[in-house]
N, CA, C and O atoms as a GROMACS GRO file, in nm:
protein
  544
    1UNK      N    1  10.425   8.239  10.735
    1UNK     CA    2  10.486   8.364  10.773
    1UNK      C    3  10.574   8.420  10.662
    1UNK      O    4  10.566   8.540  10.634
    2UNK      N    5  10.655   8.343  10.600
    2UNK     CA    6  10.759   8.412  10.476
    2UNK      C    7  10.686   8.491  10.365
    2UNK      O    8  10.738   8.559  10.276
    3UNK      N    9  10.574   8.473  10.384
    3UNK     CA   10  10.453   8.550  10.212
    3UNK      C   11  10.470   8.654  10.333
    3UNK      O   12  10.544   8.738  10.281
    4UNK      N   13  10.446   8.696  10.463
    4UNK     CA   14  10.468   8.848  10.541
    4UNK      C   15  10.560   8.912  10.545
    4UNK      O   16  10.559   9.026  10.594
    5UNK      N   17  10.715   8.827  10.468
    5UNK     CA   18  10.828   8.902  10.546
    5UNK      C   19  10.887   8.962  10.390
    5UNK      O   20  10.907   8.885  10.295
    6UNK      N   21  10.904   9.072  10.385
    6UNK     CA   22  10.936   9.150  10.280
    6UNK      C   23  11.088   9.131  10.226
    6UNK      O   24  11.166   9.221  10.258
    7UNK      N   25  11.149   9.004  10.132
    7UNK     CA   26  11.290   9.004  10.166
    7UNK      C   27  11.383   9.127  10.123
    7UNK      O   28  11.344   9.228  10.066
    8UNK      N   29  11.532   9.094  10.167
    8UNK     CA   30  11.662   9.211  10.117
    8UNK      C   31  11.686   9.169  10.007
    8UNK      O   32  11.703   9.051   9.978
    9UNK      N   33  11.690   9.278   9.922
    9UNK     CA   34  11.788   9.245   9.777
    9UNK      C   35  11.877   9.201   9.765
    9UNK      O   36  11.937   9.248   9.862
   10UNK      N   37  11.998   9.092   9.677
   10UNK     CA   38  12.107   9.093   9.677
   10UNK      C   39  12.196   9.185   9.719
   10UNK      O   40  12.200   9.282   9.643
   11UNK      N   41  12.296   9.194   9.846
   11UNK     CA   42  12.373   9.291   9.803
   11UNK      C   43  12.517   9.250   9.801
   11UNK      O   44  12.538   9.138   9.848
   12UNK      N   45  12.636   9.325   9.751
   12UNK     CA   46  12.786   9.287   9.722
   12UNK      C   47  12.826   9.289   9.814
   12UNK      O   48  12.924   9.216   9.806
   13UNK      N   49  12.818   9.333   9.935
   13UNK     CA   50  12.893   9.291  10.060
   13UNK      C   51  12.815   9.327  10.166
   13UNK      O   52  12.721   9.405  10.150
   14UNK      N   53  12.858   9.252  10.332
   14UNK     CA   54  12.760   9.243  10.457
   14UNK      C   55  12.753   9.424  10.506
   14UNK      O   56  12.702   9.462  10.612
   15UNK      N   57  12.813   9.512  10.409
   15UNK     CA   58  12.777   9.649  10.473
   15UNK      C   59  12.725   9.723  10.405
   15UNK      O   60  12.739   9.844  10.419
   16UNK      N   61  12.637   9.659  10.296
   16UNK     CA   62  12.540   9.736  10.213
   16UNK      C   63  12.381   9.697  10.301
   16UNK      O   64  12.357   9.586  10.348
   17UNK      N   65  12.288   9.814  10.308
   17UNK     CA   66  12.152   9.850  10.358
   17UNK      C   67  12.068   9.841  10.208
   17UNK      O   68  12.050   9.916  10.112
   18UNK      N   69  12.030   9.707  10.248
   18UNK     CA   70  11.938   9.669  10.146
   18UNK      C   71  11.930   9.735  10.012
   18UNK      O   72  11.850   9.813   9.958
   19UNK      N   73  12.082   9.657   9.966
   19UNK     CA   74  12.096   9.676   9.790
   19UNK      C   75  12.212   9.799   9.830
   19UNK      O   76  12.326   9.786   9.787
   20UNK      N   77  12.179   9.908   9.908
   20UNK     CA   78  12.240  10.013   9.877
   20UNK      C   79  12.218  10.107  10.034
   20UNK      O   80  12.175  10.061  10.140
   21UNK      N   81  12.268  10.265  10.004
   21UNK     CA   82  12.235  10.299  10.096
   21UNK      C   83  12.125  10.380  10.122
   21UNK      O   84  12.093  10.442  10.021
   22UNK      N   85  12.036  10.410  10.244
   22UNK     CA   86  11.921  10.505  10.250
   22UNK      C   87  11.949  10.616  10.224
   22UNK      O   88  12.070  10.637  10.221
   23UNK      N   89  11.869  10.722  10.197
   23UNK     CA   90  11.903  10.864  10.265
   23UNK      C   91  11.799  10.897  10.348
   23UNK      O   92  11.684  10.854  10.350
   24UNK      N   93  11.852  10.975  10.413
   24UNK     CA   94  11.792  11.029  10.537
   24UNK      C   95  11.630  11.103  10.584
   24UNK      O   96  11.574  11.131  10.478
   25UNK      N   97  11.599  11.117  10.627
   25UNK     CA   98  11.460  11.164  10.642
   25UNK      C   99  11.452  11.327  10.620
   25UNK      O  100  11.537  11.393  10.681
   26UNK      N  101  11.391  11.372  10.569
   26UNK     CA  102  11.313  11.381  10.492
   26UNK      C  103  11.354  11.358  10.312
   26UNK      O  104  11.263  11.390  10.236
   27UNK      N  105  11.443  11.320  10.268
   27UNK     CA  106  11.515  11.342  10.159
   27UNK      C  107  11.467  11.223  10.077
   27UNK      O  108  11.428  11.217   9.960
   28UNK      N  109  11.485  11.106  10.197
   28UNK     CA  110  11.427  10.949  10.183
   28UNK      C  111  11.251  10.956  10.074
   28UNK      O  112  11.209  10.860  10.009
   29UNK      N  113  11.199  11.054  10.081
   29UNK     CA  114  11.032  11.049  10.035
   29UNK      C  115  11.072  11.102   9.898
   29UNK      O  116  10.992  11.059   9.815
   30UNK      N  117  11.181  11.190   9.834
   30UNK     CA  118  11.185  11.162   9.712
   30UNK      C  119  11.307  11.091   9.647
   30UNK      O  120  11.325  11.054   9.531
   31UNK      N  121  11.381  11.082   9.751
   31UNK     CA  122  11.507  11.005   9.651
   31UNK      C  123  11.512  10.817   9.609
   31UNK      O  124  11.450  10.728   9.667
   32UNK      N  125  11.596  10.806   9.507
   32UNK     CA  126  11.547  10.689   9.432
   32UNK      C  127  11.577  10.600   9.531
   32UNK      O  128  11.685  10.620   9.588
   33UNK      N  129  11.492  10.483   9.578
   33UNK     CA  130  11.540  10.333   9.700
   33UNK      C  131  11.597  10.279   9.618
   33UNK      O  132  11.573  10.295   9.499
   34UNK      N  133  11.718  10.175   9.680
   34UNK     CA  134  11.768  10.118   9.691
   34UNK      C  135  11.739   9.967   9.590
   34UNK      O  136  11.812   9.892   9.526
   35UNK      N  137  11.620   9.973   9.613
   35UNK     CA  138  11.548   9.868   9.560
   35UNK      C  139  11.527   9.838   9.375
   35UNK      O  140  11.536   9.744   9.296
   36UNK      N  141  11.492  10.009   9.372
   36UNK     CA  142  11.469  10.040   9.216
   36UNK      C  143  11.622  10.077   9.145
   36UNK      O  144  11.657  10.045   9.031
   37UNK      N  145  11.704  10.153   9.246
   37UNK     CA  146  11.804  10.149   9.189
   37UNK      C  147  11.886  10.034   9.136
   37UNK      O  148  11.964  10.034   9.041
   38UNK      N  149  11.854   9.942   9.212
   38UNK     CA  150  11.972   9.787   9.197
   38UNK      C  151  11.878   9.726   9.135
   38UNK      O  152  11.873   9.609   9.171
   39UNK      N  153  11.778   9.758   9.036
   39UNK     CA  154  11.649   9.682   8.970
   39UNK      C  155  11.616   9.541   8.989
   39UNK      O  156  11.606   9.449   8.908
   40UNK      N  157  11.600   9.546   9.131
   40UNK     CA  158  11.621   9.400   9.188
   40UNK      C  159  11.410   9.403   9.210
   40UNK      O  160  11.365   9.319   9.288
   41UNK      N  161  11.352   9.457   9.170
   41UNK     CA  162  11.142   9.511   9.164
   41UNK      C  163  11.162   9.445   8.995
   41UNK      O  164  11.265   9.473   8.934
   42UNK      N  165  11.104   9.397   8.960
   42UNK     CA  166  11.095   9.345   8.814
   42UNK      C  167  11.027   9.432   8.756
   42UNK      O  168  10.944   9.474   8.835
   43UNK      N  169  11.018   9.488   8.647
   43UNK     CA  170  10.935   9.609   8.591
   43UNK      C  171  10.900   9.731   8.622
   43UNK      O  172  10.815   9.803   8.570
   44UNK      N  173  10.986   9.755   8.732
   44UNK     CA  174  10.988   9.911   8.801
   44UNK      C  175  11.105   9.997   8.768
   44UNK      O  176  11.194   9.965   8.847
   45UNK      N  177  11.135  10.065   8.711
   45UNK     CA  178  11.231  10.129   8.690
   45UNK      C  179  11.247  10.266   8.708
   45UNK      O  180  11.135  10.317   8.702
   46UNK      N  181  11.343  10.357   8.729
   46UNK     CA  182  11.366  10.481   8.776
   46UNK      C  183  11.225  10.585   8.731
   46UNK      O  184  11.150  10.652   8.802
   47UNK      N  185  11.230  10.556   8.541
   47UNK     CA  186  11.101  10.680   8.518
   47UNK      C  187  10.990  10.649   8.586
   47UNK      O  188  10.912  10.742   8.604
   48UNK      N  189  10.950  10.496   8.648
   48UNK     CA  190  10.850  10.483   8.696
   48UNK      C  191  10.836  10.566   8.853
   48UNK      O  192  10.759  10.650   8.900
   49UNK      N  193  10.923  10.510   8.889
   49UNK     CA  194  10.937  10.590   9.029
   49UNK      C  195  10.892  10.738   9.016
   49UNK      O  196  10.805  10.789   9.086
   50UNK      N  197  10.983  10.821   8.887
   50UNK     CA  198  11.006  10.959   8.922
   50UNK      C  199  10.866  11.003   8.838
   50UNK      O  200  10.824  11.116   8.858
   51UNK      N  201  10.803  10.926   8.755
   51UNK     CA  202  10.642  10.960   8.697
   51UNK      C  203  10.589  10.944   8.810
   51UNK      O  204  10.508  11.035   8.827
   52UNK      N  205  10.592  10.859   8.919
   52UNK     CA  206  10.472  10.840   9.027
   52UNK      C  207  10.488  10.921   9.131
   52UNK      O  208  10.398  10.943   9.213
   53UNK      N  209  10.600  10.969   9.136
   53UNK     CA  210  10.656  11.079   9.258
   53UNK      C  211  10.483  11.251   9.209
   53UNK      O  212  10.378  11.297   9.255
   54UNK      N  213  10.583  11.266   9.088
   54UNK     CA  214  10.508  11.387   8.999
   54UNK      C  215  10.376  11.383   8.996
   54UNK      O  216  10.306  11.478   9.032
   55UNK      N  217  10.333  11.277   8.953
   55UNK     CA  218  10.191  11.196   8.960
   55UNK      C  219  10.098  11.237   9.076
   55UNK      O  220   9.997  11.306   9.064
   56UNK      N  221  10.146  11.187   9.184
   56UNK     CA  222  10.075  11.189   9.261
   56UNK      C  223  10.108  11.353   9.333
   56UNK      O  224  10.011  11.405   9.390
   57UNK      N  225  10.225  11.423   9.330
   57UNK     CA  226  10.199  11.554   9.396
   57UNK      C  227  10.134  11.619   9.320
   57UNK      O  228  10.096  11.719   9.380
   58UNK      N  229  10.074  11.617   9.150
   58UNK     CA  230  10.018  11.671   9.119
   58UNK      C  231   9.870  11.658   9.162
   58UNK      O  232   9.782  11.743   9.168
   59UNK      N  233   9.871  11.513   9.196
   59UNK     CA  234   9.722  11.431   9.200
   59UNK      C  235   9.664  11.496   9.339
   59UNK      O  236   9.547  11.503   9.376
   60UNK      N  237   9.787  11.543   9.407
   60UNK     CA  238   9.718  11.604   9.549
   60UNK      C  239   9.686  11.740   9.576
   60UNK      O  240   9.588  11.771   9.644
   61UNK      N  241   9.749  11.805   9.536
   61UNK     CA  242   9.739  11.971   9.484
   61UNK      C  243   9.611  11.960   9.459
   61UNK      O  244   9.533  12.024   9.529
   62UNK      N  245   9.556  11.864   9.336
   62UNK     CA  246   9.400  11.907   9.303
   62UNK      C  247   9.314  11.858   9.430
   62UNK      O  248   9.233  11.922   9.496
   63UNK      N  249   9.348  11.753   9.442
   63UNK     CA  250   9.225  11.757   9.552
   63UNK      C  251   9.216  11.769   9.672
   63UNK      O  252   9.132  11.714   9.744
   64UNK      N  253   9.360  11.892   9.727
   64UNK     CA  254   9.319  12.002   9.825
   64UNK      C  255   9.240  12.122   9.762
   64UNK      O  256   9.159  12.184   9.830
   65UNK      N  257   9.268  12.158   9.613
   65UNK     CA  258   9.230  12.283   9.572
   65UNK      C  259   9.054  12.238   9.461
   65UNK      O  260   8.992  12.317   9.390
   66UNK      N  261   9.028  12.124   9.482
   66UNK     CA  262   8.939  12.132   9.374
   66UNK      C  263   8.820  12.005   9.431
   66UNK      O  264   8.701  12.024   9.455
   67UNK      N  265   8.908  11.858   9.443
   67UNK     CA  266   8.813  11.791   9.503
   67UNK      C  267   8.776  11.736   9.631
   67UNK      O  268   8.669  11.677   9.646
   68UNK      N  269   8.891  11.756   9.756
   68UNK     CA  270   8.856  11.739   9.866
   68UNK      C  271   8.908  11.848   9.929
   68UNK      O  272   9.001  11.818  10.004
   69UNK      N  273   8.874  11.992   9.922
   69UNK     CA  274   8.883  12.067  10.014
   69UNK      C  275   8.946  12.085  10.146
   69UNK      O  276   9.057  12.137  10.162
   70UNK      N  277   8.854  12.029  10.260
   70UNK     CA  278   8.898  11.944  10.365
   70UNK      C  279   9.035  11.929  10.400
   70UNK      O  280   9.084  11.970  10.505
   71UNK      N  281   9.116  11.848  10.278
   71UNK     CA  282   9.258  11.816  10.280
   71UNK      C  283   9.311  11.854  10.315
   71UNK      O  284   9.373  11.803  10.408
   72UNK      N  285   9.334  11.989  10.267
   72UNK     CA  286   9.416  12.118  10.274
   72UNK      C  287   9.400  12.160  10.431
   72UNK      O  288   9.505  12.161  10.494
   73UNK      N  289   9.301  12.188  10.488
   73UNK     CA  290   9.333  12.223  10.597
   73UNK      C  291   9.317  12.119  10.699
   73UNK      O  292   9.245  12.139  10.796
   74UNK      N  293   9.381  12.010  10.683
   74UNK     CA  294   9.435  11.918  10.758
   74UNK      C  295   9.323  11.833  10.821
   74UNK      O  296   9.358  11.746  10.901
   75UNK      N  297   9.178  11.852  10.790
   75UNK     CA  298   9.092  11.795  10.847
   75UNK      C  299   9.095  11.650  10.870
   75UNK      O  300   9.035  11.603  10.967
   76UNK      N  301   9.165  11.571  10.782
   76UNK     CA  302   9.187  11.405  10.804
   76UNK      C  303   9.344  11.395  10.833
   76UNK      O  304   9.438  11.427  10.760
   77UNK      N  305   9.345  11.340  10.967
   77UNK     CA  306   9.511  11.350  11.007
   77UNK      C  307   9.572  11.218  10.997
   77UNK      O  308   9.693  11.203  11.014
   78UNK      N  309   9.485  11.112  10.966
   78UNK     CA  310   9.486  10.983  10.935
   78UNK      C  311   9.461  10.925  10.831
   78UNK      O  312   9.338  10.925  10.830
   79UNK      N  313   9.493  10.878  10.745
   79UNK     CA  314   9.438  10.844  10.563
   79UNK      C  315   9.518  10.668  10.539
   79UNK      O  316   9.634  10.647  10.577
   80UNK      N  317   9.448  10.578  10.484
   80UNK     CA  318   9.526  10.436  10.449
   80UNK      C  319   9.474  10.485  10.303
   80UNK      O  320   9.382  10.552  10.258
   81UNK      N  321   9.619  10.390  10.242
   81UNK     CA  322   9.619  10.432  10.111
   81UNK      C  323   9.600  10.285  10.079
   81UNK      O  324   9.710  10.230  10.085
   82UNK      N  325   9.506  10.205  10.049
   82UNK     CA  326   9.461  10.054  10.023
   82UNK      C  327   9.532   9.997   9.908
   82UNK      O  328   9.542   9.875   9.894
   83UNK      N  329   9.585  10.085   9.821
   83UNK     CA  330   9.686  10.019   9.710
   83UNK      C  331   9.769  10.126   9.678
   83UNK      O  332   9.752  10.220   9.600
   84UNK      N  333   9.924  10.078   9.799
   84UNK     CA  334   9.989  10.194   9.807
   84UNK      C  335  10.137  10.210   9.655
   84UNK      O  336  10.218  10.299   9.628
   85UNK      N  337  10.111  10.098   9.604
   85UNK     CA  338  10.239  10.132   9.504
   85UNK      C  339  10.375  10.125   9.549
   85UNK      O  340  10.439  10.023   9.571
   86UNK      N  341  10.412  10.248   9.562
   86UNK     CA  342  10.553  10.258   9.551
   86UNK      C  343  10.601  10.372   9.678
   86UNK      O  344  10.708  10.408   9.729
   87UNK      N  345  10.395  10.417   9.700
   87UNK     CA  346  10.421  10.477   9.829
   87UNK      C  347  10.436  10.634   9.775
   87UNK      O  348  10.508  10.705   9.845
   88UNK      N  349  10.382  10.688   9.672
   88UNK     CA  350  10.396  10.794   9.579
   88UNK      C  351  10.266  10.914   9.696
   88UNK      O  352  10.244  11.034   9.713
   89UNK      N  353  10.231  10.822   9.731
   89UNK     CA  354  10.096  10.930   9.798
   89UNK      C  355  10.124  10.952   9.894
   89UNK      O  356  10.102  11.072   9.913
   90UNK      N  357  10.187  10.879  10.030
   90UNK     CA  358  10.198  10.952  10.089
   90UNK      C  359  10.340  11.006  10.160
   90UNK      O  360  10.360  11.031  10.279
   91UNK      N  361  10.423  11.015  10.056
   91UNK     CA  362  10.527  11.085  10.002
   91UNK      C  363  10.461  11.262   9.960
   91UNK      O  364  10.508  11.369   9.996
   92UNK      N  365  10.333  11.233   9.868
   92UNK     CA  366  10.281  11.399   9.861
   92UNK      C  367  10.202  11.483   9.976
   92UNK      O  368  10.157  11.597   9.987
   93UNK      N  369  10.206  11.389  10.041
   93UNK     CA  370  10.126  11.453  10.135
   93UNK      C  371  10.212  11.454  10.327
   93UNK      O  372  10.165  11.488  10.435
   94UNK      N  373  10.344  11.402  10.291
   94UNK     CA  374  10.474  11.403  10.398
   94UNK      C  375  10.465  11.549  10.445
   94UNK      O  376  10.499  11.559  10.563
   95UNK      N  377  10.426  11.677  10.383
   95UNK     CA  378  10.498  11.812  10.419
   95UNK      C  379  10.356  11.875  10.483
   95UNK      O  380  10.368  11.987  10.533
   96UNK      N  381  10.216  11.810  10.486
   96UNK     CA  382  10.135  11.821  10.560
   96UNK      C  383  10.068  11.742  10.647
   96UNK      O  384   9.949  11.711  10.635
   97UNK      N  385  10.146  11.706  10.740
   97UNK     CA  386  10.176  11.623  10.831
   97UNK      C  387  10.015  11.535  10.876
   97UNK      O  388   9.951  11.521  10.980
   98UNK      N  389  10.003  11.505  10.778
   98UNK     CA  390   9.833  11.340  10.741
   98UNK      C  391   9.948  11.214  10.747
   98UNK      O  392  10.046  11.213  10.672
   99UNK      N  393   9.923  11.120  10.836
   99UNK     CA  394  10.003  11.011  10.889
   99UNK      C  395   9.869  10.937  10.775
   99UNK      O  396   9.749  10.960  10.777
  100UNK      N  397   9.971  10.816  10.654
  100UNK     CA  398   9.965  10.741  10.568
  100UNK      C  399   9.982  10.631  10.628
  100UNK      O  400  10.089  10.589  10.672
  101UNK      N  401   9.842  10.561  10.634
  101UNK     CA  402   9.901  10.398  10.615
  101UNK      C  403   9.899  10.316  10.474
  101UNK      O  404   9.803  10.286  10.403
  102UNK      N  405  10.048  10.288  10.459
  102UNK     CA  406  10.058  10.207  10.313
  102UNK      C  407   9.994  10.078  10.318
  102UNK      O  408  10.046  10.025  10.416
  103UNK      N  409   9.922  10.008  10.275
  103UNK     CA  410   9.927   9.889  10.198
  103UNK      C  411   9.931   9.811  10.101
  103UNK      O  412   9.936   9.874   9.996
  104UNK      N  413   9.930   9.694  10.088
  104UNK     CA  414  10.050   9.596   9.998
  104UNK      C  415   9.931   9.454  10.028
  104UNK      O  416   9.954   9.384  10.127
  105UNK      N  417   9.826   9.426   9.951
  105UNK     CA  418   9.778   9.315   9.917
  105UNK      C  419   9.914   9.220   9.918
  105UNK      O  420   9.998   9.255   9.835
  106UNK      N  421   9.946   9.109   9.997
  106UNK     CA  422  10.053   8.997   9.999
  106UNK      C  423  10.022   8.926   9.892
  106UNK      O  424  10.085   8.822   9.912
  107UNK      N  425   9.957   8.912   9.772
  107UNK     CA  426   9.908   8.805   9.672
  107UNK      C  427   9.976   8.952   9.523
  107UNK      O  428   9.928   8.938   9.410
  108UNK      N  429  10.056   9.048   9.541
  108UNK     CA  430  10.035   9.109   9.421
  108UNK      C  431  10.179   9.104   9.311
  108UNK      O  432  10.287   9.100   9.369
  109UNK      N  433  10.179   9.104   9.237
  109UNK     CA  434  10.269   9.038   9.140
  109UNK      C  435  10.386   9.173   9.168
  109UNK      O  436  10.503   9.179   9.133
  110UNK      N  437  10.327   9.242   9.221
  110UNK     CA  438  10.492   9.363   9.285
  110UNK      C  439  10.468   9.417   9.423
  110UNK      O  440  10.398   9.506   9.472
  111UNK      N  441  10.551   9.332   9.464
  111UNK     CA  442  10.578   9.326   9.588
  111UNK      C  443  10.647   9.450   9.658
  111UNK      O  444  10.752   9.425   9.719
  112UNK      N  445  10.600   9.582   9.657
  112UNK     CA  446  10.675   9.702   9.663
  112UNK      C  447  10.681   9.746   9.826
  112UNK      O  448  10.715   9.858   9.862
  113UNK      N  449  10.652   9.662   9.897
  113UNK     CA  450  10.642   9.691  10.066
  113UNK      C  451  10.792   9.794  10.085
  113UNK      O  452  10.807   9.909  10.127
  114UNK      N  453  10.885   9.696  10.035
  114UNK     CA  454  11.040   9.715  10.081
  114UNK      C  455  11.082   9.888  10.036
  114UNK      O  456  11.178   9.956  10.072
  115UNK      N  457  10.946   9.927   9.925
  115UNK     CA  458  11.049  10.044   9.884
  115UNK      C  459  10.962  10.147   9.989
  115UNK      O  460  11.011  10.253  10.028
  116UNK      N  461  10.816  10.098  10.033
  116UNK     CA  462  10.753  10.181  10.144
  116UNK      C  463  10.861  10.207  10.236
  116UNK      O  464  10.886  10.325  10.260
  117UNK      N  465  10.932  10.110  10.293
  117UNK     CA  466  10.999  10.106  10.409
  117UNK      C  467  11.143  10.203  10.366
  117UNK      O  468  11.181  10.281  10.453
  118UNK      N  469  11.214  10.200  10.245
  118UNK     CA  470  11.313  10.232  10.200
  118UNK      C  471  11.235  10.435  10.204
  118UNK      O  472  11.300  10.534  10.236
  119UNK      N  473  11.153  10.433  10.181
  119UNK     CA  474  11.082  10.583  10.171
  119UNK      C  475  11.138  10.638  10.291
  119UNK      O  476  11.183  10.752  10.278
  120UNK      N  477  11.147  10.579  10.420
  120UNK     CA  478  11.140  10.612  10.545
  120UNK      C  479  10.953  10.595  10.588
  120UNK      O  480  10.921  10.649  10.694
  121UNK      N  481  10.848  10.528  10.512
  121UNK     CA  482  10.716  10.553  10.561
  121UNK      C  483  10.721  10.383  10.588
  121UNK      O  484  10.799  10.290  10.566
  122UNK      N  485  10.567  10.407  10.661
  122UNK     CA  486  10.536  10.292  10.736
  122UNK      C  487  10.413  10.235  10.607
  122UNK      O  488  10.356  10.301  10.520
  123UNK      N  489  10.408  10.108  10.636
  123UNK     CA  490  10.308  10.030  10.557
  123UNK      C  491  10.303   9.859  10.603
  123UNK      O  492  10.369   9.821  10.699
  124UNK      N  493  10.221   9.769  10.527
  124UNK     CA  494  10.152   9.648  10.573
  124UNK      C  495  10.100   9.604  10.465
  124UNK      O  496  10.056   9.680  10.379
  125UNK      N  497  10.096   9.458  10.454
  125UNK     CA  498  10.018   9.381  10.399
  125UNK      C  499   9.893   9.382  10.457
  125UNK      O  500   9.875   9.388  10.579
  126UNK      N  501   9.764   9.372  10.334
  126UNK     CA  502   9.667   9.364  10.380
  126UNK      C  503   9.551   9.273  10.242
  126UNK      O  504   9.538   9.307  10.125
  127UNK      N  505   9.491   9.167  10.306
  127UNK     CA  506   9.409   9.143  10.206
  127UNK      C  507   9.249   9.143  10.236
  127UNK      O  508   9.183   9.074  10.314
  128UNK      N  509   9.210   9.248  10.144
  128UNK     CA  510   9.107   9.313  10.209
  128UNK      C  511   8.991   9.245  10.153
  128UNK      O  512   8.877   9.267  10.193
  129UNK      N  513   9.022   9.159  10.057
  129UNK     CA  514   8.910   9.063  10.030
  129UNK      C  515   8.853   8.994  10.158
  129UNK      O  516   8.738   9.016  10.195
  130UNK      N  517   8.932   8.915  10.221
  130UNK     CA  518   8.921   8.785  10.282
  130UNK      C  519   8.913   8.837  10.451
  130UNK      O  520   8.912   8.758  10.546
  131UNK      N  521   8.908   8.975  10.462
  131UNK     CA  522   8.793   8.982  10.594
  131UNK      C  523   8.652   9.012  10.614
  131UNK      O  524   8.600   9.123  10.596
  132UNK      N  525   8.590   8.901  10.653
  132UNK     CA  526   8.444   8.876  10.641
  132UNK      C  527   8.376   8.969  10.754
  132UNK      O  528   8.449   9.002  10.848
  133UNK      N  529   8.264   9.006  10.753
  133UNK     CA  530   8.157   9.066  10.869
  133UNK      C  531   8.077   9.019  10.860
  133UNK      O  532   8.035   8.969  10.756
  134UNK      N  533   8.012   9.017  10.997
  134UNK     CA  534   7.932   8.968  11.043
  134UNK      C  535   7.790   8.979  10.980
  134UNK      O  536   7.701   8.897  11.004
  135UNK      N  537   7.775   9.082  10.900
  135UNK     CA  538   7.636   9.165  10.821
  135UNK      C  539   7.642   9.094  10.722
  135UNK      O  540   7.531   9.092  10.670
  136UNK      N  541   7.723   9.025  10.658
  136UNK     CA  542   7.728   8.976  10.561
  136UNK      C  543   7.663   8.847  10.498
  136UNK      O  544   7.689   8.816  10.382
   0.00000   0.00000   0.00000
């Protein structure tokens, strides 16, 4: 069970919210977590965050306007993002209300669940290798 449970960062006293404090919803999908701020993520650091924020709202713009059409007018109200990062995607797509499921392979050398959750979004471990079917 402990490889499932996403731990708290160090923090300086029992009235800090993991490392630091949240902000509030909707504000929570771009402002920096807690996590990256107290660089307690090994190799993640602020420009990374704020390149993947940019990144991906650019990455979505195109493919409402160029490669998935569809998008834009809300046709998929449900979307899993199978390697969610830092949670950059569906952060771009928060203001057109497509419910994101994050996931977080439990075997990956960055363990970024905590900053899904710090986003205010929902997400899960998932290892998508190791479920077998029956066709198989």
């Amino acid at each position: 069970m402990e490889t499932c449970i996403s731990p708290l960062p160090d923090t300086k006293d029992h009235g800090e919210v993991a490392g630091g404090a949240l902000a509030k919803w909707p504000a929570s999908l771009v402002a920096l977590p807690p996590r990256i701020a107290s660089n307690s993520l090994a190799g993640i650091i602020v420009q990374t965050f704020n390149t993947g924020l940019k990144l991906w709202e650019e990455s979505v713009k195109y493919y409402k306007n160029s490669l998935i059409p569809p998008l834009a007018k809300r046709r998929y109200p449900n979307i899993m993002d199978m390697n969610s990062g830092l949670g950059s995607f569906a952060a771009a797509l928060a203001n057109d209300s497509i419910w994101v499921m994050n996931t977080i392979a439990p075997d990956t050398n960055e363990n970024t669940l905590g900053v899904i959750y710090e986003h205010g979004l929902i997400g899960t471990y998932q290892n998508w290798y190791v479920i077998l079917s029956p066709f198989i």
